[in-house]
PDBQT receptor file of N, H, CA, C and O in Angstrom, charges set to zero:
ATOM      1  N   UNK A   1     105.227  61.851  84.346  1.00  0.00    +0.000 N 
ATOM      2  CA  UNK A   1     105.603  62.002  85.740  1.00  0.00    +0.000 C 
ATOM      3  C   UNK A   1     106.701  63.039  85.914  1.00  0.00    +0.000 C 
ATOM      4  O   UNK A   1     106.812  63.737  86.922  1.00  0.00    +0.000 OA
ATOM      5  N   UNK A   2     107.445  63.085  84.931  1.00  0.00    +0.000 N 
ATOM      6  H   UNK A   2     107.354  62.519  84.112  1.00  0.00    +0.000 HD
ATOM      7  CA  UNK A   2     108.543  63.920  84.696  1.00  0.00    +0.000 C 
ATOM      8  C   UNK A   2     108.126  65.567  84.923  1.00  0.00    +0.000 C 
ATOM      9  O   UNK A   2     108.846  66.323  85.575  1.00  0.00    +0.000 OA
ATOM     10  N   UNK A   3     106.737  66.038  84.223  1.00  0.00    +0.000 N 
ATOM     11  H   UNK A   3     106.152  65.425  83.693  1.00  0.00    +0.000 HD
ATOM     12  CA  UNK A   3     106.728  67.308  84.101  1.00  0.00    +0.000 C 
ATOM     13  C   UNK A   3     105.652  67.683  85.392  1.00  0.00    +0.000 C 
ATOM     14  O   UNK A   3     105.355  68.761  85.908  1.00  0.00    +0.000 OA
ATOM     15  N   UNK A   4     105.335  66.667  85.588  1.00  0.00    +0.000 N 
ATOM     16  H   UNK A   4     105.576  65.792  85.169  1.00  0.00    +0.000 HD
ATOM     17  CA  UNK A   4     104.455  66.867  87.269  1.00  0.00    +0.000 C 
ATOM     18  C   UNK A   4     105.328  67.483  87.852  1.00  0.00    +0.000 C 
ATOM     19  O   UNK A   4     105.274  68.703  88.002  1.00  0.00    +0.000 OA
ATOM     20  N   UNK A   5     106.635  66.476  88.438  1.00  0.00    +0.000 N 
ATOM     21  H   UNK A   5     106.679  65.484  88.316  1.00  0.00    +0.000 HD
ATOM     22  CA  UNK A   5     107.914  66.977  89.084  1.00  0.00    +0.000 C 
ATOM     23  C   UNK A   5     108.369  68.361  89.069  1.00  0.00    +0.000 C 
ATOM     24  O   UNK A   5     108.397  69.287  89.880  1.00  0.00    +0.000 OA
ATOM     25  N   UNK A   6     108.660  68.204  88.059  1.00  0.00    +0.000 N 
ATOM     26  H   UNK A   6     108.638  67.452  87.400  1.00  0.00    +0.000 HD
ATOM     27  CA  UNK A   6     109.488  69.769  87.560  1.00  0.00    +0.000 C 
ATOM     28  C   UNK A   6     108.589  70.859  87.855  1.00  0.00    +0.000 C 
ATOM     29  O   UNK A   6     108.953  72.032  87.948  1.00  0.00    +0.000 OA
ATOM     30  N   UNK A   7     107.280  70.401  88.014  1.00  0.00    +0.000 N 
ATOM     31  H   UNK A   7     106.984  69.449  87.938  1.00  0.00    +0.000 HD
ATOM     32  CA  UNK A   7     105.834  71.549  88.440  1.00  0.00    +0.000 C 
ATOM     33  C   UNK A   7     106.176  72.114  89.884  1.00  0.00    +0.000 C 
ATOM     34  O   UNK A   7     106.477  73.157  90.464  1.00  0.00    +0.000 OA
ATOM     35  N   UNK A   8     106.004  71.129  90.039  1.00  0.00    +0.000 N 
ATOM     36  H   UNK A   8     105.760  70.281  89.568  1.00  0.00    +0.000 HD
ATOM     37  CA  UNK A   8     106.363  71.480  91.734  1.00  0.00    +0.000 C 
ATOM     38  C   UNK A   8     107.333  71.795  92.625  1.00  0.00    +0.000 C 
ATOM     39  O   UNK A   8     107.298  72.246  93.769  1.00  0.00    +0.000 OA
ATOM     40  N   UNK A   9     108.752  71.277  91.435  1.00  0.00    +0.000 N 
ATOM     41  H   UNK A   9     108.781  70.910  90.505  1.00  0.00    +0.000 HD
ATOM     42  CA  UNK A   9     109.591  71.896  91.764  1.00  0.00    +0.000 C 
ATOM     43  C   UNK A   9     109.963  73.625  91.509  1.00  0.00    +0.000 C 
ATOM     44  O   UNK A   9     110.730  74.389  92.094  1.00  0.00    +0.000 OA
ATOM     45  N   UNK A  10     109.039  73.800  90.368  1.00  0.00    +0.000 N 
ATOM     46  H   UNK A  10     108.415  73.180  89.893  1.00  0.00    +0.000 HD
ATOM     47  CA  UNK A  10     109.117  75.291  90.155  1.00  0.00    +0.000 C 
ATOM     48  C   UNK A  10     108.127  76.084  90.899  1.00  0.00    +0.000 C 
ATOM     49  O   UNK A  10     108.268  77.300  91.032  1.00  0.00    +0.000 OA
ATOM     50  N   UNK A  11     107.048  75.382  91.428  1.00  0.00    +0.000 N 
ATOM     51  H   UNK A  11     106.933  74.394  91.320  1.00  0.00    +0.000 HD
ATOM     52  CA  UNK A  11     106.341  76.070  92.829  1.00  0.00    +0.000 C 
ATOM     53  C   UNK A  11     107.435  76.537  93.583  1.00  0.00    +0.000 C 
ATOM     54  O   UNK A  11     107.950  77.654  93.637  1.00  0.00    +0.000 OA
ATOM     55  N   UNK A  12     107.707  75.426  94.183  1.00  0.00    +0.000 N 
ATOM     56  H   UNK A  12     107.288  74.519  94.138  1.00  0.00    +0.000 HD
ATOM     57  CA  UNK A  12     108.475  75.711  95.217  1.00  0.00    +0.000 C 
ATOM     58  C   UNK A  12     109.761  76.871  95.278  1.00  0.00    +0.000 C 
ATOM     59  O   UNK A  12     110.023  77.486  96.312  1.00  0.00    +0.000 OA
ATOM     60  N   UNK A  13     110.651  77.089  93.737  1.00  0.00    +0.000 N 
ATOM     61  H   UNK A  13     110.438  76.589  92.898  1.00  0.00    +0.000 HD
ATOM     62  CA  UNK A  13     111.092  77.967  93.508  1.00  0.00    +0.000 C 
ATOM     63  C   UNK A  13     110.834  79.240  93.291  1.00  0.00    +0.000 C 
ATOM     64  O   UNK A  13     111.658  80.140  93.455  1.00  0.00    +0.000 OA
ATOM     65  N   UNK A  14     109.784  79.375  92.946  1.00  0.00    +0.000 N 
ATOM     66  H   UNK A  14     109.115  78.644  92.813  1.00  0.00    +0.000 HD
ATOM     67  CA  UNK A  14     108.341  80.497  93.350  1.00  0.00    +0.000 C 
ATOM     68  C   UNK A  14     108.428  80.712  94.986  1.00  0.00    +0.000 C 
ATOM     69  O   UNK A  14     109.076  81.561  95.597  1.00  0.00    +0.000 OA
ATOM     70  N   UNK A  15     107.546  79.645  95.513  1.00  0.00    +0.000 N 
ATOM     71  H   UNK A  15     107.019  78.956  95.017  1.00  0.00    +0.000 HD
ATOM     72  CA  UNK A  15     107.368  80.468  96.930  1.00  0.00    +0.000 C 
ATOM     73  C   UNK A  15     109.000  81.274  97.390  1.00  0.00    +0.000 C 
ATOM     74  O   UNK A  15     109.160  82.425  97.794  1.00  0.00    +0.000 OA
ATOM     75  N   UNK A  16     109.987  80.267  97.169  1.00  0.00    +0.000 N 
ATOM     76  H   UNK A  16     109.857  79.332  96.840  1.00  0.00    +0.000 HD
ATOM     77  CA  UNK A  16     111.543  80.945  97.675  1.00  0.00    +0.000 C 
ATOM     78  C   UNK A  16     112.016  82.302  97.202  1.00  0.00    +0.000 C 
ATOM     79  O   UNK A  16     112.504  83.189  97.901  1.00  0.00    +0.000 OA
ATOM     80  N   UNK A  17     111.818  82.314  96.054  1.00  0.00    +0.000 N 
ATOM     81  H   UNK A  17     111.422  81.593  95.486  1.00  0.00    +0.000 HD
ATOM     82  CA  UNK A  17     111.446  83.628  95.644  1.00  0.00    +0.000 C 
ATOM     83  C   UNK A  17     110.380  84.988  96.567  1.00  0.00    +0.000 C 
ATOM     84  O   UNK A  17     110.709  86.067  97.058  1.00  0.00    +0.000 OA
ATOM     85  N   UNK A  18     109.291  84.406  96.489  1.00  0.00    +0.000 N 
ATOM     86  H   UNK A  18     109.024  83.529  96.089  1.00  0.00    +0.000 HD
ATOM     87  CA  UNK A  18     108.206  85.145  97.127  1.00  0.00    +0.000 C 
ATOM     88  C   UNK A  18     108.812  85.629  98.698  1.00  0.00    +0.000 C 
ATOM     89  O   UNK A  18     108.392  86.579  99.358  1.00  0.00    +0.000 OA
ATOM     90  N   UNK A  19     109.598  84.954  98.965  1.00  0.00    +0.000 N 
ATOM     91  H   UNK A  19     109.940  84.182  98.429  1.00  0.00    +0.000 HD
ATOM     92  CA  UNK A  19     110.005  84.704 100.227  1.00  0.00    +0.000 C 
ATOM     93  C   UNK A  19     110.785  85.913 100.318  1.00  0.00    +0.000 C 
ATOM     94  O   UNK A  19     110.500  86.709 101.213  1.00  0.00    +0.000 OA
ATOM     95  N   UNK A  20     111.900  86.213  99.377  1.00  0.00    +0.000 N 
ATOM     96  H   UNK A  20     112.132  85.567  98.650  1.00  0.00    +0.000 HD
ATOM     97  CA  UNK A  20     112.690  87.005  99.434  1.00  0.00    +0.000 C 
ATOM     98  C   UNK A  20     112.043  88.748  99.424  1.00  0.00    +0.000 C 
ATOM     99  O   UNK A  20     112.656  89.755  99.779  1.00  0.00    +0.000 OA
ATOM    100  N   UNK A  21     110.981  88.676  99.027  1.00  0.00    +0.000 N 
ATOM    101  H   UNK A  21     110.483  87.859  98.738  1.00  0.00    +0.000 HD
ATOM    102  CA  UNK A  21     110.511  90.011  98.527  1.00  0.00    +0.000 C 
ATOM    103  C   UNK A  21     110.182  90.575 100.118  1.00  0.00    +0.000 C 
ATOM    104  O   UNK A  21     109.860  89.983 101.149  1.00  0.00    +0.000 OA
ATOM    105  N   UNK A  22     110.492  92.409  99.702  1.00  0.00    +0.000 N 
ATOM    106  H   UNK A  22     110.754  92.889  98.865  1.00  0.00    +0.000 HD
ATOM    107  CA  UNK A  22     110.237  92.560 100.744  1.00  0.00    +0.000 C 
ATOM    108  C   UNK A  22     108.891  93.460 100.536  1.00  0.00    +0.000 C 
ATOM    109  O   UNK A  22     108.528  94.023  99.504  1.00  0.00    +0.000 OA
ATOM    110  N   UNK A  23     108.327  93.436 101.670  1.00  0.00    +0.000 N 
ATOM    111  H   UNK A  23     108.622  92.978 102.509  1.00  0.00    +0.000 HD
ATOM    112  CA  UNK A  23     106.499  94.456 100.948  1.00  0.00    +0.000 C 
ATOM    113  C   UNK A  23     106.744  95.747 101.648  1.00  0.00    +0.000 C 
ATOM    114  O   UNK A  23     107.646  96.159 102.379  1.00  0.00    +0.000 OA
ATOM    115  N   UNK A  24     105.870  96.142 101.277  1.00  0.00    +0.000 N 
ATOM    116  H   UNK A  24     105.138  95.807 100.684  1.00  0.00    +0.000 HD
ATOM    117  CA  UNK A  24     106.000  97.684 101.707  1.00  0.00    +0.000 C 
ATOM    118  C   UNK A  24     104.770  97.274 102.937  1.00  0.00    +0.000 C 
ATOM    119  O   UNK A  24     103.953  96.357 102.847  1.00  0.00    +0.000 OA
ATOM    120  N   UNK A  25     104.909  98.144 103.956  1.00  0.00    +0.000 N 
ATOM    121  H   UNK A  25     105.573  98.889 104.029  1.00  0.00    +0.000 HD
ATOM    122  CA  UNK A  25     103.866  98.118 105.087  1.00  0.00    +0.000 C 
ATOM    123  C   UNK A  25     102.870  99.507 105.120  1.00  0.00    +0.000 C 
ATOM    124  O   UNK A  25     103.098 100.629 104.668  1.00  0.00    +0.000 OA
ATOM    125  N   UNK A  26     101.681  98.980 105.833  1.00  0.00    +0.000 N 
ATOM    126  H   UNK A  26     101.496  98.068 106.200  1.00  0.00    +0.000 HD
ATOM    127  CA  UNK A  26     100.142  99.148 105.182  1.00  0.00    +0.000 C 
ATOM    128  C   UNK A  26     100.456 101.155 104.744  1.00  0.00    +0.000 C 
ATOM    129  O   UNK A  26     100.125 101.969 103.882  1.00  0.00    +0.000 OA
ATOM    130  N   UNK A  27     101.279 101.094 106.001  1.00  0.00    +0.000 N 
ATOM    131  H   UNK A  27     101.548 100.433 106.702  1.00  0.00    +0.000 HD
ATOM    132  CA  UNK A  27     101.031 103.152 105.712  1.00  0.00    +0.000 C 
ATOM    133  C   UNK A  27     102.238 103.221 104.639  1.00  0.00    +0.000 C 
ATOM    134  O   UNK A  27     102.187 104.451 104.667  1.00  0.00    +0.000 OA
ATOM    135  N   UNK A  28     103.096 103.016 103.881  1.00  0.00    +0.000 N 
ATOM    136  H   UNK A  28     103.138 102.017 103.858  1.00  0.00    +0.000 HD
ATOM    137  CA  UNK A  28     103.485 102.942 102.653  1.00  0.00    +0.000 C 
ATOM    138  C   UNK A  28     102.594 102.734 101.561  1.00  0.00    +0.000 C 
ATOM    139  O   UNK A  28     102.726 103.313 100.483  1.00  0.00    +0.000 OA
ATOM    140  N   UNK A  29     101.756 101.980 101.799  1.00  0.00    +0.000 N 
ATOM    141  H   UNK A  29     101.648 101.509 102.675  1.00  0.00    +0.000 HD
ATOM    142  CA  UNK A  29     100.880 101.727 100.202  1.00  0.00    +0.000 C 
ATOM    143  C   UNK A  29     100.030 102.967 100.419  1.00  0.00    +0.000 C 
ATOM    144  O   UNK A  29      99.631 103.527  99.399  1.00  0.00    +0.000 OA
ATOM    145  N   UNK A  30      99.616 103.596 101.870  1.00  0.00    +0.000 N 
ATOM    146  H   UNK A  30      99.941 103.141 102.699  1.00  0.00    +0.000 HD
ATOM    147  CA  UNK A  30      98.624 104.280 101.856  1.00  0.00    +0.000 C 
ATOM    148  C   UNK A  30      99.110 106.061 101.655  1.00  0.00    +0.000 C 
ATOM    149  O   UNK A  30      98.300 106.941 101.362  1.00  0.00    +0.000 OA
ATOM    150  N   UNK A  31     100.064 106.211 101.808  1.00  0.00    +0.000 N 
ATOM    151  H   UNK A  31     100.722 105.497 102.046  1.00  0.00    +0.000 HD
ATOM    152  CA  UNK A  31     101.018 107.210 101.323  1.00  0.00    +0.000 C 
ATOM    153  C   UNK A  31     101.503 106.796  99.821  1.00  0.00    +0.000 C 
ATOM    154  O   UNK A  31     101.428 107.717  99.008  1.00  0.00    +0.000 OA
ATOM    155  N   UNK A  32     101.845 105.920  99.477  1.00  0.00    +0.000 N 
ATOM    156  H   UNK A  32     101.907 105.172 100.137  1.00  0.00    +0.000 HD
ATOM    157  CA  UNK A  32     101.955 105.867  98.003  1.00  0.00    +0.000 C 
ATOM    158  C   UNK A  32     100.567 106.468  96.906  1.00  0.00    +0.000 C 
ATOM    159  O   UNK A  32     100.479 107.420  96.131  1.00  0.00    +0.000 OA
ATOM    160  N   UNK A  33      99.717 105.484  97.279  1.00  0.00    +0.000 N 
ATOM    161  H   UNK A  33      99.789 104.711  97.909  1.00  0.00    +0.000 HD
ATOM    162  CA  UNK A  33      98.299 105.695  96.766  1.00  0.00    +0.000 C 
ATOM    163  C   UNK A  33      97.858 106.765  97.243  1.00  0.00    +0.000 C 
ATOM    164  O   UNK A  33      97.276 107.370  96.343  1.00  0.00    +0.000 OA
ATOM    165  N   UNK A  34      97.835 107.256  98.089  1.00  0.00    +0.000 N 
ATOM    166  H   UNK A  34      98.308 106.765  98.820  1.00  0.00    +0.000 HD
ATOM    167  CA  UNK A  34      97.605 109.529  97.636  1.00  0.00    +0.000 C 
ATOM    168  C   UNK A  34      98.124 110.093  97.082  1.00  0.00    +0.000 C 
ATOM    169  O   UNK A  34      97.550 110.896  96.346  1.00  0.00    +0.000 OA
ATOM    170  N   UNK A  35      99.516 110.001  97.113  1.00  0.00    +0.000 N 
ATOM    171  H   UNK A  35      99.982 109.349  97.711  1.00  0.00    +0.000 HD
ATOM    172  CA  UNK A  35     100.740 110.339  96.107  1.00  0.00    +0.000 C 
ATOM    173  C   UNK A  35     100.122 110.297  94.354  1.00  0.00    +0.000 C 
ATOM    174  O   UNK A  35     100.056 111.316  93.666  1.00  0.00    +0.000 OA
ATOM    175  N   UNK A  36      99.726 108.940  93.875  1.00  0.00    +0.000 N 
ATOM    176  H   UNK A  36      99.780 108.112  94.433  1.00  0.00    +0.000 HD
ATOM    177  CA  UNK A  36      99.443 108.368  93.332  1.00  0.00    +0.000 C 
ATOM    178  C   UNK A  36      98.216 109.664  92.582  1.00  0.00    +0.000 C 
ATOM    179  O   UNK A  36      98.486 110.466  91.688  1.00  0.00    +0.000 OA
ATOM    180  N   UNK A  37      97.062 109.519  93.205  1.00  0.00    +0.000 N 
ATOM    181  H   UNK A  37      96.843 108.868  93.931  1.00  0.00    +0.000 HD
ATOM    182  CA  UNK A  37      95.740 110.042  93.109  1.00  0.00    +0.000 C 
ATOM    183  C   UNK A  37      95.864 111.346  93.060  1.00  0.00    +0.000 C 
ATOM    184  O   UNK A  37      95.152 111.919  92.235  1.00  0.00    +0.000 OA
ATOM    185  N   UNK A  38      96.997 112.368  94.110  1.00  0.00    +0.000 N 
ATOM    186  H   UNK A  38      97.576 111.903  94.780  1.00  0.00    +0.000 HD
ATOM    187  CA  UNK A  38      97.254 113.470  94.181  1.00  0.00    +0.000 C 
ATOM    188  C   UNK A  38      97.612 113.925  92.259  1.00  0.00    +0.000 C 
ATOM    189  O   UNK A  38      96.996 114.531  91.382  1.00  0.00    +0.000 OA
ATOM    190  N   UNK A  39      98.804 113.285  92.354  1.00  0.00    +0.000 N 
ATOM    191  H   UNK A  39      99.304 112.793  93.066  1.00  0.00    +0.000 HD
ATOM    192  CA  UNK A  39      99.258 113.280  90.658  1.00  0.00    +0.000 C 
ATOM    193  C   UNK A  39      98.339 113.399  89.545  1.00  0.00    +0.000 C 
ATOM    194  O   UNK A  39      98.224 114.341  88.761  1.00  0.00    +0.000 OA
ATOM    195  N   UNK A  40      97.532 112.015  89.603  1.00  0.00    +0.000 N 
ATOM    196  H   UNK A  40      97.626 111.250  90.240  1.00  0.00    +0.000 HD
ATOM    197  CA  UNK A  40      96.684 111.879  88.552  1.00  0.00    +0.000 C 
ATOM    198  C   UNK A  40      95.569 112.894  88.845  1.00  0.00    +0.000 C 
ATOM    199  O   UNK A  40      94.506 112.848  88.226  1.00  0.00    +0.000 OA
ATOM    200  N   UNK A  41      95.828 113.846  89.830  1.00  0.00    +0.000 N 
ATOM    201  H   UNK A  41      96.691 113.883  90.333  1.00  0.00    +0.000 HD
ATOM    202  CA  UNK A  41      94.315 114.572  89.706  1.00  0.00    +0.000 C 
ATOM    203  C   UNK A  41      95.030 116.097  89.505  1.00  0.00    +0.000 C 
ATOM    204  O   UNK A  41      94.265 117.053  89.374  1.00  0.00    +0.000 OA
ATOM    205  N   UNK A  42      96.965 116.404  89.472  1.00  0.00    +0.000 N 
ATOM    206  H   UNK A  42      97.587 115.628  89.578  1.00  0.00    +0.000 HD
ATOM    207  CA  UNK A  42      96.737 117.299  88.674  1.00  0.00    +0.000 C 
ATOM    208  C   UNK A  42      97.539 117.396  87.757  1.00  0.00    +0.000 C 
ATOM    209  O   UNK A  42      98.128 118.400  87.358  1.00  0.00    +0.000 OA
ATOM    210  N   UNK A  43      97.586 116.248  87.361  1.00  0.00    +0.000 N 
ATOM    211  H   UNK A  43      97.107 115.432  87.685  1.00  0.00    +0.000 HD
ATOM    212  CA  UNK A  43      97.794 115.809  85.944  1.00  0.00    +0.000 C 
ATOM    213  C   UNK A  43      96.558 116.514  84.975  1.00  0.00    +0.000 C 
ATOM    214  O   UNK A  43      96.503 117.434  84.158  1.00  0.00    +0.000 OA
ATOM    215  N   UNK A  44      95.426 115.337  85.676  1.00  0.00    +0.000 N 
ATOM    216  H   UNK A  44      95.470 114.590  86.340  1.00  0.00    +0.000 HD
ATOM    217  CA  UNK A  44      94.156 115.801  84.728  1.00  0.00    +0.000 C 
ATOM    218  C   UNK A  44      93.373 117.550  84.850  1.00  0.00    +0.000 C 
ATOM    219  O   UNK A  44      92.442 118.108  84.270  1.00  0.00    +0.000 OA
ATOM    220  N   UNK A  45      94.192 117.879  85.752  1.00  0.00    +0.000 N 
ATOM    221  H   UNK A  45      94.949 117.426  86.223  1.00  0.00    +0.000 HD
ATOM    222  CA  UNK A  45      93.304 119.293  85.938  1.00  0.00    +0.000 C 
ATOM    223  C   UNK A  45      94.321 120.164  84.787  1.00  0.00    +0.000 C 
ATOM    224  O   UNK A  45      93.806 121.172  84.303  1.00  0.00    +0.000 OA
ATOM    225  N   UNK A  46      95.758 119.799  84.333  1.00  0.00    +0.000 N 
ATOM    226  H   UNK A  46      96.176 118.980  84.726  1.00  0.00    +0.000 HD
ATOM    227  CA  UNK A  46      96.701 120.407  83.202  1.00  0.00    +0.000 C 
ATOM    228  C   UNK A  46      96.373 120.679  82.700  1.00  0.00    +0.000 C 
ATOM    229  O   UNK A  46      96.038 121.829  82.418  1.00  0.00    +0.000 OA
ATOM    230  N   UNK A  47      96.176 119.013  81.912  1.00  0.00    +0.000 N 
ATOM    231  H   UNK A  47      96.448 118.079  82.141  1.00  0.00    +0.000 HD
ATOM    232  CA  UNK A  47      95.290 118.816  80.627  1.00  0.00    +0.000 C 
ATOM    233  C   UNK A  47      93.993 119.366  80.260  1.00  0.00    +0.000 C 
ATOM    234  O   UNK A  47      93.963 119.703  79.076  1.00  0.00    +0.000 OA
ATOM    235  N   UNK A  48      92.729 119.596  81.013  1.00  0.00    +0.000 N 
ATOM    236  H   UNK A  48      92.754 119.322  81.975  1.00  0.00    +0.000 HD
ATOM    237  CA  UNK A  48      91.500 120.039  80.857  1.00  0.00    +0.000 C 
ATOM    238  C   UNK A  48      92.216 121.684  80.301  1.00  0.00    +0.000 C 
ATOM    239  O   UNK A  48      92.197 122.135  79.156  1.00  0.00    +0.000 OA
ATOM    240  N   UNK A  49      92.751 122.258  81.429  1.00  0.00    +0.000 N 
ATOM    241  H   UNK A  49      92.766 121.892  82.359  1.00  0.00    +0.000 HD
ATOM    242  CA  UNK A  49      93.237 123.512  81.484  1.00  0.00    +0.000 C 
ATOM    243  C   UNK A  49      93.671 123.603  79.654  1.00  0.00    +0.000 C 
ATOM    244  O   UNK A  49      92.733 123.742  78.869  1.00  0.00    +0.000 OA
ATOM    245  N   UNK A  50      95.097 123.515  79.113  1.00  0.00    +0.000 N 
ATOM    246  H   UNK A  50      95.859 123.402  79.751  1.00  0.00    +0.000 HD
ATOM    247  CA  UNK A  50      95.446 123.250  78.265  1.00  0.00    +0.000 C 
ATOM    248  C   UNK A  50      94.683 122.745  76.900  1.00  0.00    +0.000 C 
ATOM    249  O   UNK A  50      95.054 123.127  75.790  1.00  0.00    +0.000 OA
ATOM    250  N   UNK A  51      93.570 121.842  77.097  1.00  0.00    +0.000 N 
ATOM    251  H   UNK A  51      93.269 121.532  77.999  1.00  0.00    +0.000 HD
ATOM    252  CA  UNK A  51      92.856 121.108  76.106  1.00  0.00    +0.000 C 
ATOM    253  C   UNK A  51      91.555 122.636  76.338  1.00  0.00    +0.000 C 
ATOM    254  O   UNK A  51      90.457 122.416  75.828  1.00  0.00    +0.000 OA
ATOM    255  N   UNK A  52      91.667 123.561  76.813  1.00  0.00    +0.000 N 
ATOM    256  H   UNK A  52      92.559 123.740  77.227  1.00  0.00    +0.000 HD
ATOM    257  CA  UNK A  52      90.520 124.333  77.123  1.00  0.00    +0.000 C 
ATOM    258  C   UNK A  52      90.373 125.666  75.947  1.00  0.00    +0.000 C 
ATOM    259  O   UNK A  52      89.541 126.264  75.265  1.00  0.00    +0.000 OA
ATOM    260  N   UNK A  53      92.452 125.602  76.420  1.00  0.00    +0.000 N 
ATOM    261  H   UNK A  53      93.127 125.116  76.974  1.00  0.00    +0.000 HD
ATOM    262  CA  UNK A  53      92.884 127.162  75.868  1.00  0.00    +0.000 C 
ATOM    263  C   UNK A  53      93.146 126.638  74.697  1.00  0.00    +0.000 C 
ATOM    264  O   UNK A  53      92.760 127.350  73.769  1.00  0.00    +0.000 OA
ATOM    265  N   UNK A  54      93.829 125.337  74.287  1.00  0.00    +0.000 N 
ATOM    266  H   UNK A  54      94.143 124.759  75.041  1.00  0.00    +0.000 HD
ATOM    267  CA  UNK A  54      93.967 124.802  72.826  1.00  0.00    +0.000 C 
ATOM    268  C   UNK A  54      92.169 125.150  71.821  1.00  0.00    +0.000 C 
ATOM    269  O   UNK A  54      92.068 125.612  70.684  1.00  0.00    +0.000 OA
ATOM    270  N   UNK A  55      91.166 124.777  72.642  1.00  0.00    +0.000 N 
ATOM    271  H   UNK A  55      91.248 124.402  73.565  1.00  0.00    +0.000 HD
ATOM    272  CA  UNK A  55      90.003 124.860  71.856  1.00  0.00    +0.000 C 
ATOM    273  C   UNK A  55      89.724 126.448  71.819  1.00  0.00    +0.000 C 
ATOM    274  O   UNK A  55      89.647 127.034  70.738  1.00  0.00    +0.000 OA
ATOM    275  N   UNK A  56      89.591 127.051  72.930  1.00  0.00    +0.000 N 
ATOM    276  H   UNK A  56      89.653 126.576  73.808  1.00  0.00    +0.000 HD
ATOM    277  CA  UNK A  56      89.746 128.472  72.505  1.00  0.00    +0.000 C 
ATOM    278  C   UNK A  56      90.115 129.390  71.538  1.00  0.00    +0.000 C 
ATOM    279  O   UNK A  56      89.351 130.228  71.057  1.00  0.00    +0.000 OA
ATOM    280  N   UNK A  57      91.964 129.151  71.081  1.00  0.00    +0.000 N 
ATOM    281  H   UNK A  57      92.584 128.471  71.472  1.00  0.00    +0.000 HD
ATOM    282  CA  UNK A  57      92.401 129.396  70.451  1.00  0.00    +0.000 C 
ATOM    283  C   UNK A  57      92.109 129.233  68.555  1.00  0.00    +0.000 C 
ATOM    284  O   UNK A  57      92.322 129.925  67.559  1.00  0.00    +0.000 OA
ATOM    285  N   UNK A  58      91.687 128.284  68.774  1.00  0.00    +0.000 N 
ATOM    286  H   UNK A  58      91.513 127.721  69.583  1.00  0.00    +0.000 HD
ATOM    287  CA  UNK A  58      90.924 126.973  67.344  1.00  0.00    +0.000 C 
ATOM    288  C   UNK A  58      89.801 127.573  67.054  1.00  0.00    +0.000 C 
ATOM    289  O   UNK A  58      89.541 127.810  65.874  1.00  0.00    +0.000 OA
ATOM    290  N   UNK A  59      88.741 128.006  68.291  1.00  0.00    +0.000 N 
ATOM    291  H   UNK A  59      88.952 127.813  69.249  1.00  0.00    +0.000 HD
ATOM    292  CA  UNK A  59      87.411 128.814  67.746  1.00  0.00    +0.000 C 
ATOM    293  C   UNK A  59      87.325 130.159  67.571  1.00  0.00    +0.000 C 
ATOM    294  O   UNK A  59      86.344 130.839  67.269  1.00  0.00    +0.000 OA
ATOM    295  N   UNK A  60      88.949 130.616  67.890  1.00  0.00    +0.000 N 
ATOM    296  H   UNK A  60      89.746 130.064  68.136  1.00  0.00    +0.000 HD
ATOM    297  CA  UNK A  60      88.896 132.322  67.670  1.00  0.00    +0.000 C 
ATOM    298  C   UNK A  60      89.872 132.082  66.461  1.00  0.00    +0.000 C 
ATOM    299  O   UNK A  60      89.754 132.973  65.620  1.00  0.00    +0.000 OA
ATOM    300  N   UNK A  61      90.644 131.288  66.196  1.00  0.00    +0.000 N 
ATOM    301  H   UNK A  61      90.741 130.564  66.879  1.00  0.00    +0.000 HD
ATOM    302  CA  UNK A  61      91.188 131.669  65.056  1.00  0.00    +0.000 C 
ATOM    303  C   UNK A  61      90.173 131.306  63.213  1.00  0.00    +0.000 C 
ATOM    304  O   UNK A  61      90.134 131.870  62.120  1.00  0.00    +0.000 OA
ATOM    305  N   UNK A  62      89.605 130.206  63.765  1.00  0.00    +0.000 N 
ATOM    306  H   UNK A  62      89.636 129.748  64.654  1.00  0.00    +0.000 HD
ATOM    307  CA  UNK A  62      88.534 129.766  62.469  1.00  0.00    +0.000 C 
ATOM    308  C   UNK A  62      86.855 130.192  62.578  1.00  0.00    +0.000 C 
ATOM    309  O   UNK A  62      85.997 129.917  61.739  1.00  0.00    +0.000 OA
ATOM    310  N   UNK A  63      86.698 130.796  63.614  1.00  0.00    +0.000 N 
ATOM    311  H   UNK A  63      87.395 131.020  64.295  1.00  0.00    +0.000 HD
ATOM    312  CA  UNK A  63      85.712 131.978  63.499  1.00  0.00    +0.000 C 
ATOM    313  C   UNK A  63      84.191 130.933  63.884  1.00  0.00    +0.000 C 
ATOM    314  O   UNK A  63      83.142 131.029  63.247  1.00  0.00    +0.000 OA
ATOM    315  N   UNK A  64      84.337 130.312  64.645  1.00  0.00    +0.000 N 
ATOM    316  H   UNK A  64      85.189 130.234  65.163  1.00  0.00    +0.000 HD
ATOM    317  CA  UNK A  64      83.140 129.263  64.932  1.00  0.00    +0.000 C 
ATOM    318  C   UNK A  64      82.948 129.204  66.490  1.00  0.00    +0.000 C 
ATOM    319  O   UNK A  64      82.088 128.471  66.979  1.00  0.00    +0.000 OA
TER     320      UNK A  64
């Protein structure tokens, strides 16, 4: 009965918690998440770039 208790008492210290948080509102997540996507897309356009001229370099120097 003891650890039932203490269950629910740590719910409840949870929701009070939860309570405190503050969220970001809808056009924040939606400006974050382009932000987000913007990055990772030229992030990955670097890398291709870079991973392009790295192989380049590799097939002109070892002749393949």
């Amino acid at each position: 009965m003891l650890g039932l208790k203490r269950f629910f008492s740590f719910i409840g210290e949870v929701r009070a918690e939860v309570d405190k948080v503050t969220w970001p509102s809808r056009q924040e997540v939606i400006i974050t998440t382009v932000v987000v996507f913007a990055i990772a897309l030229i992030a990955s356009l670097f890398f291709a770039l870079v991973d392009t001229g790295w192989y380049r370099i590799v097939h002109a120097i070892i002749g393949r």
